[in-house]
C-alpha positions in Angstrom: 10.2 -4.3 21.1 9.2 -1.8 23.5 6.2 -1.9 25.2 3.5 0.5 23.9 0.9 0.6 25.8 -1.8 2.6 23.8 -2.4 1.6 19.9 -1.5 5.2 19.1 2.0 4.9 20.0 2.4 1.2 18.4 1.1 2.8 15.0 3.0 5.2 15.3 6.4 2.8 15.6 4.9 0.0 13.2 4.7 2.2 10.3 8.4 2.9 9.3 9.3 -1.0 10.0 6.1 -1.9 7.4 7.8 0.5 5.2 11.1 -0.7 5.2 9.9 -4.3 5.0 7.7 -3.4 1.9 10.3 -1.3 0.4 13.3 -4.0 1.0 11.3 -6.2 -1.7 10.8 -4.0 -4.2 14.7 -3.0 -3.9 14.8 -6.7 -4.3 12.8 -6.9 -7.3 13.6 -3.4 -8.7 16.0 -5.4 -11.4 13.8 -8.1 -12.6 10.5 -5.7 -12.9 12.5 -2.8 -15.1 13.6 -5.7 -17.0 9.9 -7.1 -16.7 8.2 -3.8 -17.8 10.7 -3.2 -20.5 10.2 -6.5 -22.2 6.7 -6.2 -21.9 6.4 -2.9 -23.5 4.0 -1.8 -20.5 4.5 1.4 -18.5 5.1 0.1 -14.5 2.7 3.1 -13.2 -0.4 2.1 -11.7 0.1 -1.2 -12.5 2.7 -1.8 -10.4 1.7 0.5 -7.6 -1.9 -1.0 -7.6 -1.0 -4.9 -8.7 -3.1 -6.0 -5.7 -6.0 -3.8 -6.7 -6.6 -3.4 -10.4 -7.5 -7.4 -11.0 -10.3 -7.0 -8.8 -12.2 -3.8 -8.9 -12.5 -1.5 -11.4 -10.7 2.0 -10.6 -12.9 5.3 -10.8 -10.5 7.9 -12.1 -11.4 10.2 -9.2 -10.3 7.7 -7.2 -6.7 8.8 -7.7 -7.3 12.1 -6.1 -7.5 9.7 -3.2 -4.8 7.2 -4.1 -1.8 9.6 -5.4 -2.8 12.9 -3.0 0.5 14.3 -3.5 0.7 14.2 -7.2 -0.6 17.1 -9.3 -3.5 16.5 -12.0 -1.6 16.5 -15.1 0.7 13.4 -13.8 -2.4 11.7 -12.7 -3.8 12.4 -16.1 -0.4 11.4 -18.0 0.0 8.3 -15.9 -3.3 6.7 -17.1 -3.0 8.2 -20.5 0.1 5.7 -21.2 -1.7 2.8 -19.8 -4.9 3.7 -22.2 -2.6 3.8 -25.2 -0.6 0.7 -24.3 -3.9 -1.0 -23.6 -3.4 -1.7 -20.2 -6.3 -0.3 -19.0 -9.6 0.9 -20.7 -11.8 3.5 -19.7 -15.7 2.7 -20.1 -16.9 6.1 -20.7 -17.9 6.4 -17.5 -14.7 7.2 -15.4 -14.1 3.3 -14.8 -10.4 2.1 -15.4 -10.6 -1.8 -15.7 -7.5 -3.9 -16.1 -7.1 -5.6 -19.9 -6.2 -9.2 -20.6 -2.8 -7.8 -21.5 -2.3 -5.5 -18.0 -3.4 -8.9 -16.0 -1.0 -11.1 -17.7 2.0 -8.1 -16.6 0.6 -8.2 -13.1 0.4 -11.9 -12.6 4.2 -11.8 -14.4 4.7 -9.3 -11.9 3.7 -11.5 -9.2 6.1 -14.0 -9.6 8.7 -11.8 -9.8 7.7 -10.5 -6.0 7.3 -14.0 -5.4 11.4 -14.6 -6.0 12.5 -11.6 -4.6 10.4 -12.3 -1.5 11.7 -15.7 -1.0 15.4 -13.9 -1.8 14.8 -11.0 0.6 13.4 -12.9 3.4 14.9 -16.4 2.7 15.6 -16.7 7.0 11.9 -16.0 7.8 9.1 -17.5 7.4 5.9 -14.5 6.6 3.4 -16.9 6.4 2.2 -16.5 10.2 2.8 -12.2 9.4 0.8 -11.7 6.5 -2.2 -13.9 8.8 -1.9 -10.9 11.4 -1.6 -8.1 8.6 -4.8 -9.5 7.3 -6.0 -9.6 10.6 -5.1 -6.2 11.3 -5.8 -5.0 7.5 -10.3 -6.4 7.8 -10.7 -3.8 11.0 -9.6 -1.2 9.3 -11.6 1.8 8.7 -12.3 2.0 5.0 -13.0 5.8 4.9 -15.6 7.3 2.0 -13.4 8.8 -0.7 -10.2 7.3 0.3 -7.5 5.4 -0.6 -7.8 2.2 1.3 -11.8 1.1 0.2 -10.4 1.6 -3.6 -7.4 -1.4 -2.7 -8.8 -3.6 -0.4 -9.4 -6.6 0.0 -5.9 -7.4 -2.1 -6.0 -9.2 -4.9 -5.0 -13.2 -3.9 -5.4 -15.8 -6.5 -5.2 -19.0 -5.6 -1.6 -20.6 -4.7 -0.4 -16.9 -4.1 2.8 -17.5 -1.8 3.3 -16.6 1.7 5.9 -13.4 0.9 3.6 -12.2 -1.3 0.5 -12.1 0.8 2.3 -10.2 3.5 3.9 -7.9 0.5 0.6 -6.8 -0.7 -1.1 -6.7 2.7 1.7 -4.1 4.0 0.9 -2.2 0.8 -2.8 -1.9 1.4 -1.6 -0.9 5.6 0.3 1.8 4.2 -2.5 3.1 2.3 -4.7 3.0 5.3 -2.4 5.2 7.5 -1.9 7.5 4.4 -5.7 7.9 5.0 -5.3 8.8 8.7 -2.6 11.0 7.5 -4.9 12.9 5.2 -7.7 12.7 7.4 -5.6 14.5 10.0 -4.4 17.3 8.2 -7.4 18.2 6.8 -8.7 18.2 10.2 -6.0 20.9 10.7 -7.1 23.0 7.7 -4.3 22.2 5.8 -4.3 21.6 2.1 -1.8 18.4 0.5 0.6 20.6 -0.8 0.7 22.4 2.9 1.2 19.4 4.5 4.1 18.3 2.3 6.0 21.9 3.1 5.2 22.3 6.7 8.1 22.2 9.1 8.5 20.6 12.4 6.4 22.3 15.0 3.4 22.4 17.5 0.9 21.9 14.2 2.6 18.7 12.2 3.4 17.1 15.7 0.0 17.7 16.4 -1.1 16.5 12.5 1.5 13.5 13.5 -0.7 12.5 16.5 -4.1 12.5 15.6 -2.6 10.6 12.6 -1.4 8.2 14.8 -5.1 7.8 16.7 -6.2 6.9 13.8 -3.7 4.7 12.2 -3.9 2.5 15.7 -7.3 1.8 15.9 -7.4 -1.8 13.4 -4.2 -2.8 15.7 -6.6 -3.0 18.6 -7.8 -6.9 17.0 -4.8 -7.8 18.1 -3.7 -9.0 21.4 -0.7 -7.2 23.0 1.2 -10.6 22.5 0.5 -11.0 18.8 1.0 -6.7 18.1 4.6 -7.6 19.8 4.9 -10.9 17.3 4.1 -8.4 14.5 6.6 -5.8 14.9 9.3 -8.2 15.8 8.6 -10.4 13.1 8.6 -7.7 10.4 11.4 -5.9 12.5 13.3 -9.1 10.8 12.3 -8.6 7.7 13.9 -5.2 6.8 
């Protein structure tokens, strides 16, 4: 990789190689979850997006302000409505969305299905020595009041949970931390989500972009340059 000398410019060109490594699983799995979720009678949603949250924490519903800033209320609203009534998920009365019996069984199911596709997708690499420097990386990050990243982290990882999975769910939980910086930086700007989402390339998104990227570098910085380099390389691999 090239050398990057400030953690700006290596968060900046980390983040679309975490994305496609994350994404090439879940292409990998996308078969056996629909066939998963289908047999199973459960609605993928939030389960799926927040498998590495849900078994440990409860969920407050405002917390998906935070956690889906780019979808409108009423989806929000409709997404947890079809967990409710496939009992998925309960609500306390309170504004707490806990995980059921039946939605931890799906996730754990779900799990192993990650697990195969993993050990498919990356079957010439070993992740075991990535997902120790995504966790690395993932405990100095900045867990920002309100947002996304303090709502999923720590990830959820039972005992015996295998190497491609660890580094799965840790580059899922990194993603959520730059989307964090991301909002962070364009509300610095003024701008509202659905600005962000129609602004065109220009002085202010490349300046939105950057301060994003200042943000997004900082947890990198518990790494040593050696290791960052290890990182990206490693995950480079992966996609």
């Amino acid at each position: 990789m090239p050398k990057y000398q400030a953690l700006s410019e290596y968060a900046a060109a980390i983040a679309p190689v975490i994305n496609a490594a994350h994404v090439n699983v879940l292409a990998a799995a996308h078969r056996a979850a629909t066939e998963l979720a289908e047999t199973s009678g459960v609605t993928p949603g939030l389960l799926s997006d927040l498998r590495f949250a849900l078994p440990l924490r409860p969920l407050p519903r405002s917390g998906l302000a935070a956690i889906r800033r780019y979808h409108d209320e009423a989806a929000r609203a409709a997404d947890v409505l079809a967990h409710l009534r496939e009992g998925t998920l309960t609500d306390d009365g309170d504004g707490l969305l806990r995980l059921t019996d039946r939605g931890l069984a799906y996730v754990h199911r779900l799990y192993d299905v990650h697990a195969a596709a993993a050990a498919r997708a990356w079957a010439a690499h070993d992740p075991a020595p990535l997902a120790g420097l995504a966790a690395r990386v993932l405990a100095h990050a900045e867990r920002v009041p309100g947002g996304a990243l303090e709502l999923v982290a720590p990830p959820y990882e039972p005992a015996g949970t295998p190497p491609g999975v660890l580094l799965l769910n840790r580059l899922a939980a990194l993603r959520y931390h730059r989307a964090d910086a991301h909002a962070a930086a364009w509300r610095a700007a003024g701008l509202s989500a659905a600005e962000i989402v129609g602004l065109r390339d220009g002085p202010l998104r490349a300046g939105v972009e950057l301060e994003t990227n200042e943000r997004a570098g900082a947890p990198y910085g518990a790494l040593s340059a050696g290791e960052r380099e290890t990182l990206y390389d490693g995950l480079l691999k992966l996609v």
